[in-house]
ROBA-929858 format. One record per residue: residue number from 1; residue in three letters; x, y negated, z of N, C-alpha, C in turn. Coordinates in steps of 0.1 Angstrom, whole numbers. Atoms other than C-alpha are relative to their C-alpha. Example, Ala and Ser with C-alpha at 12.3 -4.5 7.8 and 13.67 -1.06 7.14 Angstrom:
num,residuo,n_east,n_north,n_up,ca_east,ca_north,ca_up,c_east,c_north,c_up
1,ala,9,12,0,123,45,78,9,-12,0
2,ser,-9,11,0,137,11,71,-8,-11,8
//
This chain:
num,residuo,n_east,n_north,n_up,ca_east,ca_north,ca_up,c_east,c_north,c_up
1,unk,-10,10,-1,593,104,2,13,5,7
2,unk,-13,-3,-6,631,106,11,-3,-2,19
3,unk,-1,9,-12,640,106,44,12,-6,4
4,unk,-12,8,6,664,78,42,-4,-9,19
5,unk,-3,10,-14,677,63,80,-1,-12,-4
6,unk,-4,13,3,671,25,76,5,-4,12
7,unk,-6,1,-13,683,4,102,-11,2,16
8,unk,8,-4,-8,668,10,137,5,-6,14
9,unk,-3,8,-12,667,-8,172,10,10,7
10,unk,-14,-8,-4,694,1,200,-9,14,9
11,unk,7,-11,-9,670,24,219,-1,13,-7
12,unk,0,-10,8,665,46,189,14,8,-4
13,unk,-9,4,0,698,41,185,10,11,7
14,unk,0,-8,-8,707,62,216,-7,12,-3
15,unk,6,-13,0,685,88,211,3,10,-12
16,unk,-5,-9,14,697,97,177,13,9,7
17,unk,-15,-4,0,729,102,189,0,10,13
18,unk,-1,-13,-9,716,122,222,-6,13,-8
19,unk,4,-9,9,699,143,197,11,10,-8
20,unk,-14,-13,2,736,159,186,8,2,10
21,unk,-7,-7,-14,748,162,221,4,16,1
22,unk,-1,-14,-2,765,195,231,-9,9,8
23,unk,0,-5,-6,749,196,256,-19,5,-1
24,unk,18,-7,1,709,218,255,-11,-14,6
25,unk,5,10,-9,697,194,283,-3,-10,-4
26,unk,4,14,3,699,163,269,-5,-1,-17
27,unk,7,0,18,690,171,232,-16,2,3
28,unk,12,-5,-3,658,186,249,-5,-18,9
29,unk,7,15,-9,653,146,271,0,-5,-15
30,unk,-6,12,15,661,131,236,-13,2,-2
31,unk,15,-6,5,631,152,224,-10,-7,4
32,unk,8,1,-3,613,145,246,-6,-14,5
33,unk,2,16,-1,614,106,248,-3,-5,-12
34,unk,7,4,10,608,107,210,-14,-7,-6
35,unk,19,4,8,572,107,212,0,-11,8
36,unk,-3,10,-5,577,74,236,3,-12,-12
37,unk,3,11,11,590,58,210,-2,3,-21
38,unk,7,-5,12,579,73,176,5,-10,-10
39,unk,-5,9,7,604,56,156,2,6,-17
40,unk,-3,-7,11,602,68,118,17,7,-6
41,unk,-18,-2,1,642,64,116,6,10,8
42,unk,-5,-15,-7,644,93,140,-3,13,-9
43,unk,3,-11,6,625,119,114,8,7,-3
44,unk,-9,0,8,660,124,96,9,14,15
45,unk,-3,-9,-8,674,135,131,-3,14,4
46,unk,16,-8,-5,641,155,143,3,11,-9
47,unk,1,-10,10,644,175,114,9,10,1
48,unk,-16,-10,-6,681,188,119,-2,5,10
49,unk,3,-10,-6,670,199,150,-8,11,-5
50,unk,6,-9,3,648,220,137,3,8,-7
51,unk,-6,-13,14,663,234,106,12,5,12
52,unk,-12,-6,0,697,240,125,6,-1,16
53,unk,-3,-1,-14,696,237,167,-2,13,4
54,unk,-1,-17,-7,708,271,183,-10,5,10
55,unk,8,-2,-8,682,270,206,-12,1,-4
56,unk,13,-7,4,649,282,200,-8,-8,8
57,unk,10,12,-5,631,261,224,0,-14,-4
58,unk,-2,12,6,645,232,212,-8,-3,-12
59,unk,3,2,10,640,238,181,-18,2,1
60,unk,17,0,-3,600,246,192,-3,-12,6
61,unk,4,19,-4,599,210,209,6,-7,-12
62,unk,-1,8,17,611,195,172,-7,0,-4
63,unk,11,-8,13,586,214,156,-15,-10,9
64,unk,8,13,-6,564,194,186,0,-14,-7
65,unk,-5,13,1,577,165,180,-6,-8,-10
66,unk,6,8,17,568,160,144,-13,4,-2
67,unk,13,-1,-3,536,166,149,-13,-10,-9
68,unk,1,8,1,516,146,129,3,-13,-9
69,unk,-9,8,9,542,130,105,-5,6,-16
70,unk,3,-4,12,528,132,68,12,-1,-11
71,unk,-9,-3,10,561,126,55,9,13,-9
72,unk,0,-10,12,571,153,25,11,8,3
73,unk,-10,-12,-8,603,168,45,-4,5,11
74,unk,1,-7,-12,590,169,75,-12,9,0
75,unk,12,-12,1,562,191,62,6,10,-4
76,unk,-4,-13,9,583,213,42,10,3,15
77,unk,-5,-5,-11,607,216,73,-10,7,12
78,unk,13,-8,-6,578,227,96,-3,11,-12
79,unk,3,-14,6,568,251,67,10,5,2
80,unk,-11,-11,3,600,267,66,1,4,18
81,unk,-1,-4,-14,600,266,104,-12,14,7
82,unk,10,-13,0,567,293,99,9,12,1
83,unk,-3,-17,3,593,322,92,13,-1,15
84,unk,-4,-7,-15,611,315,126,-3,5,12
85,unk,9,-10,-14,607,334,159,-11,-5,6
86,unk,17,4,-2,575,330,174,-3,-11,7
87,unk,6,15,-8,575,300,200,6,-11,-15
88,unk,4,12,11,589,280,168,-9,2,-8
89,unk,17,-3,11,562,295,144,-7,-5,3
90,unk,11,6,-2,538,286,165,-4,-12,3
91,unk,1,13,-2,548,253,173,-4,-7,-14
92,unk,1,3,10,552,245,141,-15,5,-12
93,unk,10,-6,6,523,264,129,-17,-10,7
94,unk,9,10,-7,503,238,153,1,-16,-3
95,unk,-7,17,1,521,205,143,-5,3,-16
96,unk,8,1,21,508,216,105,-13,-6,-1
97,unk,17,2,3,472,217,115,-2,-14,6
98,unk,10,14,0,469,185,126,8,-13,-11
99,unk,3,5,8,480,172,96,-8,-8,-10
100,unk,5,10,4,463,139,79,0,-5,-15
101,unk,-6,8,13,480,130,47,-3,16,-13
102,unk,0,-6,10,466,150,16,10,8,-8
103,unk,-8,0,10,492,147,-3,11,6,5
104,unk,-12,-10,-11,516,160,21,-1,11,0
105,unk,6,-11,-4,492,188,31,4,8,-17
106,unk,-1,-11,15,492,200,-11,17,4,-3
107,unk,-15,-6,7,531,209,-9,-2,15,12
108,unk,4,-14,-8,516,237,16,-5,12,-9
109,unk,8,-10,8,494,252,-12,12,8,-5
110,unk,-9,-12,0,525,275,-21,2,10,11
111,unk,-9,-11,-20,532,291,15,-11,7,-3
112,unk,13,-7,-5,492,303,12,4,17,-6
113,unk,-3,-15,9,508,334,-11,13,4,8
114,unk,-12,-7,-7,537,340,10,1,14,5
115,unk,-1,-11,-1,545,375,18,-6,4,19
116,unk,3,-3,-17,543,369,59,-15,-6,3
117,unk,16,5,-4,507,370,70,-4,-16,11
118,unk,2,15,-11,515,341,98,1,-10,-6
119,unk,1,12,7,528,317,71,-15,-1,-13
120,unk,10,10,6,500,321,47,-16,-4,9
121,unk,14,7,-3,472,317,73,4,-14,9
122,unk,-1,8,-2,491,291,90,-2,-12,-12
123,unk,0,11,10,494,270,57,-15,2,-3
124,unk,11,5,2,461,276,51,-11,-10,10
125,unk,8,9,-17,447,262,86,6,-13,-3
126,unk,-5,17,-1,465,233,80,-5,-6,-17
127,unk,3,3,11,452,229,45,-15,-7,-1
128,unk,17,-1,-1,415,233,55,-8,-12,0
129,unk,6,11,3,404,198,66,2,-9,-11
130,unk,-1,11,8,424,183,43,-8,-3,-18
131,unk,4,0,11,405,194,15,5,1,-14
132,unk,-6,2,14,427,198,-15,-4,9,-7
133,unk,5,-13,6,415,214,-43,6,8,-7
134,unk,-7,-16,6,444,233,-56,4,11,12
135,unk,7,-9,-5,437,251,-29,-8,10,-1
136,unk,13,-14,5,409,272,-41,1,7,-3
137,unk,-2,-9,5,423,293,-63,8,9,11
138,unk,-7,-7,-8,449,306,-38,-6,4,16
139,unk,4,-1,-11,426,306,-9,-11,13,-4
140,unk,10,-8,9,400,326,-35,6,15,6
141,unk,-13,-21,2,431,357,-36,-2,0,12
142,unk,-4,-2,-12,436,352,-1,-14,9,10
143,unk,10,-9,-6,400,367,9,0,14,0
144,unk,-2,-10,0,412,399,1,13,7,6
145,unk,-9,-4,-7,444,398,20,-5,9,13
146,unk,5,-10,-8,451,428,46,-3,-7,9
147,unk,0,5,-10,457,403,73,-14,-6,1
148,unk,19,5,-6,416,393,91,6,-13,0
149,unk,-2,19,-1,437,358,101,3,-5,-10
150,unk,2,9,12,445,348,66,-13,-1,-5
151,unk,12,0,7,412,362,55,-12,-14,7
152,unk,8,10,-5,392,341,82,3,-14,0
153,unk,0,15,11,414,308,69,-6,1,-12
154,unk,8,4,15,406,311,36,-12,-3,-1
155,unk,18,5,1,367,311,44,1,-15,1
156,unk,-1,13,-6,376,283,62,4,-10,-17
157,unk,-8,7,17,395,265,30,-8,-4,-8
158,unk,11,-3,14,364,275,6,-9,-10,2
159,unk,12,9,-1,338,262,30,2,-15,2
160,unk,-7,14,1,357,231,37,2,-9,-14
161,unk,2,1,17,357,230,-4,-13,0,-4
162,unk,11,3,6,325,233,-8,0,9,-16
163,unk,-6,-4,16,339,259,-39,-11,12,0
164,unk,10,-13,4,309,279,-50,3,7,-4
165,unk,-5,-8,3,328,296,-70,2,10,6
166,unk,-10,-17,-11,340,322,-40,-17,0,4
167,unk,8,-6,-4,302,324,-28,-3,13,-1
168,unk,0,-12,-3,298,359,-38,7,8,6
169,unk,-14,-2,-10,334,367,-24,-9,-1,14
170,unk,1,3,-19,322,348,11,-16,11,3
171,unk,13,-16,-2,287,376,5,4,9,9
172,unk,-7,-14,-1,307,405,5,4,-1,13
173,unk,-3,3,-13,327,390,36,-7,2,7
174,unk,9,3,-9,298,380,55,-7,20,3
175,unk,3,-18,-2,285,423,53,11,3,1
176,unk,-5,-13,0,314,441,48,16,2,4
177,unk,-11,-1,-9,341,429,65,6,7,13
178,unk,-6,-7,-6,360,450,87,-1,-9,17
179,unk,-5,15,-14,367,416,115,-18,-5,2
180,unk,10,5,-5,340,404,130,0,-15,-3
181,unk,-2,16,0,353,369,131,-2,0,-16
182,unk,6,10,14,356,369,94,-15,0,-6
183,unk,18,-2,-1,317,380,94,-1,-14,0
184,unk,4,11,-5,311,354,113,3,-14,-11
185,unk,-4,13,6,330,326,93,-7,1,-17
186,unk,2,0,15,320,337,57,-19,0,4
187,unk,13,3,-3,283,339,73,-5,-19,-4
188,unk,0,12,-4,286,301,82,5,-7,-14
189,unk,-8,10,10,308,290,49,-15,1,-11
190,unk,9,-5,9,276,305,30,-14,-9,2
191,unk,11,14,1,255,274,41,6,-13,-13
192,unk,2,16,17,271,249,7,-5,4,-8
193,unk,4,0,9,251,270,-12,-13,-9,-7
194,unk,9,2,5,224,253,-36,-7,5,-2
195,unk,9,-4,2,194,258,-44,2,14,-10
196,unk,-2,-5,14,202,275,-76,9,15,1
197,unk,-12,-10,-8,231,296,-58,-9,9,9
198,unk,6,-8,-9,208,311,-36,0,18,0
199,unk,5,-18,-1,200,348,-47,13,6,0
200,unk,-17,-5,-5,241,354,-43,0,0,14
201,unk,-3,5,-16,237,342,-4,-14,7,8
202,unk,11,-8,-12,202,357,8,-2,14,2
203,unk,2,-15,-3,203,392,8,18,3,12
204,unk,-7,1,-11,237,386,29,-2,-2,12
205,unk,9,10,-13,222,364,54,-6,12,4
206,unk,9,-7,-6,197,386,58,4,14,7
207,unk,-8,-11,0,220,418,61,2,-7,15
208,unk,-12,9,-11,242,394,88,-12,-1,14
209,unk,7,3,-16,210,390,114,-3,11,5
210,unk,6,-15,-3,210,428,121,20,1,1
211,unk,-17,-4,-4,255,423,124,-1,10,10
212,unk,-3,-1,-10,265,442,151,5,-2,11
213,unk,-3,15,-8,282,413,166,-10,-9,2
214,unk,12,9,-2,257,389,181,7,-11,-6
215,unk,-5,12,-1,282,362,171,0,-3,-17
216,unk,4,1,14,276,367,133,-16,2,-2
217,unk,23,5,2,230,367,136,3,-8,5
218,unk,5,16,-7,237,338,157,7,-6,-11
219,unk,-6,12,11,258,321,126,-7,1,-12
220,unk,10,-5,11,233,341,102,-11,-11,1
221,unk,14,1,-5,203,328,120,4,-22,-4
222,unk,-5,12,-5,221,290,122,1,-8,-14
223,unk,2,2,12,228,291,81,-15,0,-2
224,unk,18,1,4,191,303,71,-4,-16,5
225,unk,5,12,1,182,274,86,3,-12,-4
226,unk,-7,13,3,205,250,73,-6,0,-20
227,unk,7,0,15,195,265,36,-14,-8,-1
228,unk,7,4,3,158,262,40,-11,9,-7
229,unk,11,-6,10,130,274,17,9,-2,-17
230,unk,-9,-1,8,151,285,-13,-8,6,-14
231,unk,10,-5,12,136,286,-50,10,5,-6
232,unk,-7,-8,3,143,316,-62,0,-3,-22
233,unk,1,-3,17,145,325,-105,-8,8,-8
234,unk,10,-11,7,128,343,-131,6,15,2
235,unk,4,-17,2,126,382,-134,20,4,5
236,unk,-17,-4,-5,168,387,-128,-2,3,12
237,unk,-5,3,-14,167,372,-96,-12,15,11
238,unk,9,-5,-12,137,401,-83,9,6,8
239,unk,-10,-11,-6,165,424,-71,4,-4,12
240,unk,-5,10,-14,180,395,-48,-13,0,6
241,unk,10,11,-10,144,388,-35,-4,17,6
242,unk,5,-15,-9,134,428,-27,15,6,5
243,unk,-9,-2,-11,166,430,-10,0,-6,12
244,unk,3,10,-16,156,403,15,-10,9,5
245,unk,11,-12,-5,122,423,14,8,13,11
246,unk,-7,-8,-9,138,450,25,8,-2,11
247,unk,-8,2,-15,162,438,51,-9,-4,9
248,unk,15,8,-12,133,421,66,-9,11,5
249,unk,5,-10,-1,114,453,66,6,9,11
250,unk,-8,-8,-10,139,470,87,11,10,-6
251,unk,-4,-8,4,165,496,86,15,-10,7
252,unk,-10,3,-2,204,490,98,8,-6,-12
253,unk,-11,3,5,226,469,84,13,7,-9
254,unk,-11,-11,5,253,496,83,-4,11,-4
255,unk,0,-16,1,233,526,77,1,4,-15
256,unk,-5,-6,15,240,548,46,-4,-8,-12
257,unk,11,3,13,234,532,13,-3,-17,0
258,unk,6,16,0,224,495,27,9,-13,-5
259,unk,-11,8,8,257,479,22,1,-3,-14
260,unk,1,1,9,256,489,-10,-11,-6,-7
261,unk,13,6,2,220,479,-13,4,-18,-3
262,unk,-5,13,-6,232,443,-2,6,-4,-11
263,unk,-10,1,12,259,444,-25,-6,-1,-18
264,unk,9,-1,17,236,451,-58,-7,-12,1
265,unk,6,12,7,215,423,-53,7,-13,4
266,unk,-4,9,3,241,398,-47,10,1,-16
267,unk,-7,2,11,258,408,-78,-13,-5,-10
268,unk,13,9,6,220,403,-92,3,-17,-2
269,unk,0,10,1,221,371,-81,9,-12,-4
270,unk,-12,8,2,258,362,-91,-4,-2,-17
271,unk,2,-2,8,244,372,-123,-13,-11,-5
272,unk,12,5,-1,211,350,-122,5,-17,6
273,unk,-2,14,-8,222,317,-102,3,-9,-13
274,unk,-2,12,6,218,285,-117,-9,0,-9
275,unk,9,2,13,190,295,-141,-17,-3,6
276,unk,13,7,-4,155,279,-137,-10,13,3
277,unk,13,-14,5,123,299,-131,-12,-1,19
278,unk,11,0,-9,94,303,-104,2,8,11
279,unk,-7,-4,-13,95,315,-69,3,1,13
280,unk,-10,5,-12,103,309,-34,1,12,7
281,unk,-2,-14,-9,119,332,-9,-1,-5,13
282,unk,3,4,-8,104,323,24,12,4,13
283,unk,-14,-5,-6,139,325,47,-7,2,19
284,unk,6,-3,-19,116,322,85,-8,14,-3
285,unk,3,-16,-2,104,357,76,9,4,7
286,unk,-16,-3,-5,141,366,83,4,-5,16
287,unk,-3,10,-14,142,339,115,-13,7,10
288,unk,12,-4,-7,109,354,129,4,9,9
289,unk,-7,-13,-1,125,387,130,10,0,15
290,unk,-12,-2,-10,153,373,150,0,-7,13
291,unk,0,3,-16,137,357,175,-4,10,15
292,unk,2,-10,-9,133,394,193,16,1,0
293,unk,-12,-11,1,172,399,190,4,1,13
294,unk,-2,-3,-14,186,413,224,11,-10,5
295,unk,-9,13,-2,213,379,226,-12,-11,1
296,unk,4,12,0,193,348,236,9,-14,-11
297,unk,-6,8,5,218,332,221,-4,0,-17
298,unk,0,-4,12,211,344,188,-20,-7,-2
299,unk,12,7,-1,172,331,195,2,-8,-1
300,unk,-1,15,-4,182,301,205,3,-6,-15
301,unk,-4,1,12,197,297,168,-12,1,-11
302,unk,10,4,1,167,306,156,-8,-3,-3
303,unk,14,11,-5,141,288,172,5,-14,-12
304,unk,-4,14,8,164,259,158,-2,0,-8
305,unk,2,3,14,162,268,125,-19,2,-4
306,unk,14,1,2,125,276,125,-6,-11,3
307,unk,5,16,-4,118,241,142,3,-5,-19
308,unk,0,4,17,138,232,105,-5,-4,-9
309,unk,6,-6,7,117,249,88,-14,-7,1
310,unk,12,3,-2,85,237,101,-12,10,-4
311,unk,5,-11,2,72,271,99,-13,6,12
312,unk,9,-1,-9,39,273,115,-4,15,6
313,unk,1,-14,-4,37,311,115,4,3,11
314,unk,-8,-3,-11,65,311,141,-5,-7,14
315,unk,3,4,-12,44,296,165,-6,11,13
316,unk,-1,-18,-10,38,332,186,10,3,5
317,unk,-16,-1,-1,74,339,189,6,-13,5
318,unk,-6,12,-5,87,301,198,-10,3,14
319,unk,10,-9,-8,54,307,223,9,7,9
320,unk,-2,-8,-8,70,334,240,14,-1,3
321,unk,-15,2,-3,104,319,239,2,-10,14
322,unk,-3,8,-4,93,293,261,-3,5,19
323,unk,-1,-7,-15,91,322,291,11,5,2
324,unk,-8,-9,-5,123,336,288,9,-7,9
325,unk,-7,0,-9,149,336,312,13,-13,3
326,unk,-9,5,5,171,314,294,-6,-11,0
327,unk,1,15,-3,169,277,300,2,-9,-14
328,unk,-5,8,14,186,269,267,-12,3,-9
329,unk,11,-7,9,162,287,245,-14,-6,4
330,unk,14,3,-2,132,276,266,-3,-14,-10
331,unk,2,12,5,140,238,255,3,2,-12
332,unk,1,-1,12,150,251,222,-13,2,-8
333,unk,15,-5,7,118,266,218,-11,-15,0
334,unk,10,7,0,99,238,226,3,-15,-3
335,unk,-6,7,11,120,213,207,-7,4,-12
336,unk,4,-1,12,112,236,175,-17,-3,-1
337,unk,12,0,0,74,235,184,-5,-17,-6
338,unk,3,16,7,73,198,184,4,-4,-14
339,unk,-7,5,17,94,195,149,-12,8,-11
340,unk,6,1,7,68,216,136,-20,-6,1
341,unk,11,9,1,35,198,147,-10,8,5
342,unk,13,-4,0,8,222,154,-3,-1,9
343,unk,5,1,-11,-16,213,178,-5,11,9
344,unk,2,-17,-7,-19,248,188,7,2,9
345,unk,-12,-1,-14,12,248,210,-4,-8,8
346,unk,3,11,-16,-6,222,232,3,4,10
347,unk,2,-7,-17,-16,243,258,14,6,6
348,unk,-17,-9,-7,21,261,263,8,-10,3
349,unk,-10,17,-3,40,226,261,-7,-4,14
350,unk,8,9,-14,14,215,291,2,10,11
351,unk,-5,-10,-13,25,244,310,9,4,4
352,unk,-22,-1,-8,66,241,308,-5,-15,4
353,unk,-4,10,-6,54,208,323,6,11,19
354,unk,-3,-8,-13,59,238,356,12,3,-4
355,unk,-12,-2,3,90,243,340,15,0,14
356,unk,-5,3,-11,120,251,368,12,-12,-4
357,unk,-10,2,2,143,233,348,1,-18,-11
358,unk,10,15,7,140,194,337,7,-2,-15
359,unk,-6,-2,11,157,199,304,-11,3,-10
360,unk,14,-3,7,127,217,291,-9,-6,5
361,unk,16,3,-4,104,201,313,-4,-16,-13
362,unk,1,19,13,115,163,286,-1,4,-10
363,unk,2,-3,14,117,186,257,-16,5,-2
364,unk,15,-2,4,81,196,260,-7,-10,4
365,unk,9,14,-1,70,160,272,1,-2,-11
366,unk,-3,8,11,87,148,241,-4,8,-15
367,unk,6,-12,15,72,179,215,-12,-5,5
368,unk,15,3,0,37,170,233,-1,-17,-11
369,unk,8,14,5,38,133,224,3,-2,-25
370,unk,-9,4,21,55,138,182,-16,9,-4
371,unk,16,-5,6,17,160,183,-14,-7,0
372,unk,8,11,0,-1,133,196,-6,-9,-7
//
């Protein structure tokens, strides 16, 4: 929509007009009394600060200001405000993302290709909740950009999309990304997969709980569980399933040859998904594994998903989680025990009632009585 001044009370009234003052000072009170009263008929002014006030802070308290406003200039003004000096960029690079209005947000899907790495991961951050789906394609390219921070929006974008289409893309990511963070994020985006999608997503996963960041097996370990028990396909898909084998078996992540290992059987599986057939790939083999990893934190993740699961195997390992050192994990562990039922954990549940810590001492009252 235009931004067309209608008429406007005398208060606004004043402020418009301190808003072209000569003087820094009072254009910056003007500003700063805007959000007081949040009069639409001000946008018109707001904006001209920003495209055209000599001052750089100013113009970064404008870029404040509109914050928020889903109207179709004052988005494209904030985008264009991405290619100025850095306290406006980032103001304005902040007043994007909390953008509300769809339709507003889809006049961003151009900026995502822009040449400057800050404007297209800014437009994509601000694209992300809103979900739009011409999005996708440009967020797709964008996982191969040099810049890690556009690369780690776009995951963001896809999984926010729910666009299966890029799952083998967010694979590759989740191994063989250079960024840790984007590990991490293409880890975590690689939970919308379906059933069917699977043998593209589990030989990654499985790669990712052996990261060398704890902060990507703790997002590995956190997916697996959100998947589940995953039925795999006929005769295509073996490749995807003796690459889990294998990862599960051992060996590094990064050592010679594995990556590419990794890589062959998600193109298997890119190759295979969506076609029917017999199967399952048991994903708490993989969770089992990682409840020795040297991060608690990454146990603790886990435990959780093996509670999920309802994977009675893992009752030795949950067991021995409920001595460690770590308080979070103890009640984790003995949360997952109760979700999966077996009256075998009795005896260890009746003995974090000695627990030093009353967190665990309620989460193993409350796992004894769901066995009861």
């Amino acid at each position: 929509m235009s931004l067309v001044s209608p008429d406007i009370d005398p208060r606004s009234a004043v402020l418009r007009q301190r808003l072209t003052s000569p003087d820094a000072g009072v254009r910056r009170v003007a500003l700063l009394d805007f959000t007081d009263v949040e009069d639409e008929a001000l946008l018109p002014a707001l904006v001209t600060v920003l495209r055209g006030d000599p001052d750089p802070a100013l113009r970064a308290e404008a870029a404040r200001a509109l914050a928020g406003w889903g109207d179709g200039e004052v988005v494209e003004a904030l985008a264009d405000a991405l290619a100025d000096e850095a306290t406006v960029r980032e103001a304005a690079a902040q007043s994007l993302a909390e953008l509300k209005d769809a339709e507003a947000g889809a006049r961003l899907v151009p900026r995502v290709g822009h040449a400057d790495g800050f404007v297209s991961a800014a437009a994509l951050r601000a694209l992300k909740e809103l979900r739009v789906p011409a999005a996708a394609a440009p967020a797709t390219a964008a996982l191969a950009h040099a810049d890690p921070a556009v690369r780690r929006e776009a995951v963001g974008v896809l999984g926010w999309l729910k666009h299966a289409a890029a799952l083998p893309a967010l694979a590759r990511l989740a191994i063989g990304d250079e960024d840790a963070e984007v590990r991490r994020a293409a880890a975590g985006a690689l939970g919308l997969a379906a059933a069917g999608e699977a043998p593209s997503v589990l030989p990654a996963l499985c790669a990712a709980l052996r990261d060398p960041a704890w902060q990507v097996r703790e997002e590995a370990a956190t997916t697996l569980g959100k998947l589940g028990q995953i039925a795999s396909s006929h005769g295509s898909d073996a490749d995807a399933i003796n690459a889990v084998n294998a990862a599960n078996a051992g060996g590094a992540a990064n050592a010679p040859g594995a990556a590419n290992d990794v890589n062959g059987a998600i193109d298997a599986g890119e190759a295979s998904s969506g076609n029917e057939g017999s199967g399952t790939i048991e994903l708490a083999v993989a969770l089992r594994q990682a409840m020795t990893d040297a991060y608690w934190q990454v146990r603790l993740r886990a435990a959780r998903s093996l509670g999920r699961l309802r994977d009675a195997a893992a009752l030795p390992v949950l067991i021995e989680a409920l001595a460690h050192r770590a308080g979070n994990l103890r009640k984790e562990a003995a949360i997952a025990l109760g979700e999966i039922g077996d009256p075998r954990a009795l005896p260890a549940l009746e003995a974090a009632d000695a627990d030093p810590d009353p967190e665990v001492r309620k989460a193993a009252r409350l796992a004894r009585q769901r066995l009861s």
